[in-house]
N, C-alpha and C positions, 0 to 999 in steps of 0.2 A: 126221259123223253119229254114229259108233260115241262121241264125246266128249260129245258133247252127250246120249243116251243113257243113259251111266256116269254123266254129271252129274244127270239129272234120277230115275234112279232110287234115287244116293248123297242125292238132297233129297228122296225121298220116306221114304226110308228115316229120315234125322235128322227129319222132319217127325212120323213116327210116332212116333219116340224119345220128342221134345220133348211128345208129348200124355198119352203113357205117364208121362214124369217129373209134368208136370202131375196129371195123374188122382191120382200117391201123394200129392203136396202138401197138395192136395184133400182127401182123405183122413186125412193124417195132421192137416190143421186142423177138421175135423169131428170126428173123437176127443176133439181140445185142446177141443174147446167141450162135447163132452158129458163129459169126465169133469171138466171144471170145472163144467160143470151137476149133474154126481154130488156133489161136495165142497161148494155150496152151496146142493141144494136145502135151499128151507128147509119145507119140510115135515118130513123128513126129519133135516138137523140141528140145527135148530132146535128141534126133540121131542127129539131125542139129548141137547142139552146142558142142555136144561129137566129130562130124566128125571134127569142129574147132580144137578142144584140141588135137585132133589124128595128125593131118595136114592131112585131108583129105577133100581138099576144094572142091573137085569134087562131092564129096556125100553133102556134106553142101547143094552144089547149085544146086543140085537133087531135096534134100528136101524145101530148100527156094522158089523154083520155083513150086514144088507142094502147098503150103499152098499158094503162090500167088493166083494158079489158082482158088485155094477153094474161093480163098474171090474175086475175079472179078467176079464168079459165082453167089455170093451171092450178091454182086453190083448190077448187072445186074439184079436180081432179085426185088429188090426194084425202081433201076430203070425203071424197066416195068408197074410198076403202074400207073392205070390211075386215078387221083386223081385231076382233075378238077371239080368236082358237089362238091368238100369239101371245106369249109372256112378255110382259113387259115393254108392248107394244103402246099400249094406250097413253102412258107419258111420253113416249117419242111422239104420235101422234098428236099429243096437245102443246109438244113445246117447240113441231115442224109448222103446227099453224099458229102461233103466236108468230114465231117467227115472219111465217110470210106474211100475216094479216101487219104486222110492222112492216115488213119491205111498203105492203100496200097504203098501207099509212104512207110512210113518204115520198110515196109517188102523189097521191092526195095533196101534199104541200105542193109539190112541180103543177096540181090541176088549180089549186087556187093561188099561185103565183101567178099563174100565167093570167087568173081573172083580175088578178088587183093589178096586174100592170094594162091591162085594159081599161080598169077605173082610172087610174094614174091620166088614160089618153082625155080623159072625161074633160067635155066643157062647163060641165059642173066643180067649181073651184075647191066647194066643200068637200064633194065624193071623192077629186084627186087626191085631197089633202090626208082624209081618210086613208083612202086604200095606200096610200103613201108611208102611212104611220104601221100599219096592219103589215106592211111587206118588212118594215122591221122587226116585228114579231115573229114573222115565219123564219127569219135568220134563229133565232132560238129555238123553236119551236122543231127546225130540223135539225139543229145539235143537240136538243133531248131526243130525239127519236133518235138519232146516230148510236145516244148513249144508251140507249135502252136494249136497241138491236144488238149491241155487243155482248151486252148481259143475256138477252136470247139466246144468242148465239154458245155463248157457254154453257147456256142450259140443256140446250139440243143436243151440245157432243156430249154432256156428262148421259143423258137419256142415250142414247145412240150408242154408248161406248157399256153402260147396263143390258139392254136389249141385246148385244152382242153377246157381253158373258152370258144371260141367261140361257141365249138360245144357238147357246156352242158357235159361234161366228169368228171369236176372236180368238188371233193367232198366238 
C-alpha cells in the first residue's frame, strides 16, 4: 500500500510538472506570434518604410520607436517568469531572450536609420555626409544581426526541443 502511495503521489507530482512545462511552451509561442505580429504589422511598418520612401525620417522614427516599445513589453514579459521548479527551463529561458533582445537589436538599426536619414536632410554638409557614410554601415551591421539571429534561432529550438524531452512534452 505504502508503494503504490509513493507511486501515485511521485504521478501527481510529474503530472503537475508536465502542465507547468506545458503552460511555458504556451506562453513562450504566444510571444513568437505577437512579436511577429509586432514586426509585421502593417499598419505600422508598412507607414515606417513608406515615411523612408517619402523622406520623412521623423515619422519613420515615430513608428520604429513605437514597435520597439511593443516588443520590450513583450521582453519583459517573458522575462518575468518564474521558471525555477522547471528542468531545463533556464537554457530555453536564456536563449528565448537572446533571441528577442536580437530581434530588438534590429529594430534599433530601423530607430537609427530613420535618424541618419534625418541627418542626411541636414543643412550642415559635413553631418549629411556623415550620417550618409554611417547608413552604409547599418546595411552591414543588419546582415550580421540577420546572421546571428539565425544562429539564435537554432539555439532556441535545440533548447526547446531538451526542455521538451526533459519534461515529457515530446511526442
Amino acid at each position: 500500500m505504502k508503494y503504490l502511495i509513493a507511486f501515485l503521489f511521485v504521478s501527481a507530482l510529474f503530472s503537475c510538472q508536465s502542465k507547468k512545462a506545458q503552460n511555458y511552451l504556451s506562453l513562450l509561442d504566444s510571444t513568437d506570434r505577437k512579436i511577429f505580429q509586432i514586426l509585421i504589422d502593417k499598419q505600422v511598418d508598412d507607414k515606417r518604410l513608406e515615411a523612408l520612401i517619402a523622406d520623412k525620417p521623423d515619422l519613420a522614427l515615430r513608428l520604429a520607436k513605437q514597435q520597439s516599445q511593443s516588443l520590450k513589453k513583450e521582453i519583459a514579459k517573458v522575462e518575468s517568469l518564474n521558471i525555477d521548479h522547471l528542468p531545463d527551463a533556464l537554457p530555453l529561458k536564456k536563449s528565448v531572450r537572446n533571441y528577442y533582445n536580437t530581434v530588438l537589436r534590429l529594430k534599433e538599426v530601423d530607430i537609427m536609420e530613420a535618424e541618419l536619414l534625418s541627418g542626411t536632410q541636414s543643412k550642415d554638409t559635413i553631418k549629411a555626409k556623415k550620417a550618409q557614410s554611417e547608413l552604409i554601415n547599418l546595411a552591414r551591421k543588419r546582415l550580421t544581426i540577420h546572421t546571428e539571429l539565425g544562429n539564435l534561432e537554432q539555439q532556441r529550438n535545440r533548447a526547446k526541443v531538451k526542455f521538451e524531452e526533459t519534461n515529457g512534452l515530446k511526442d
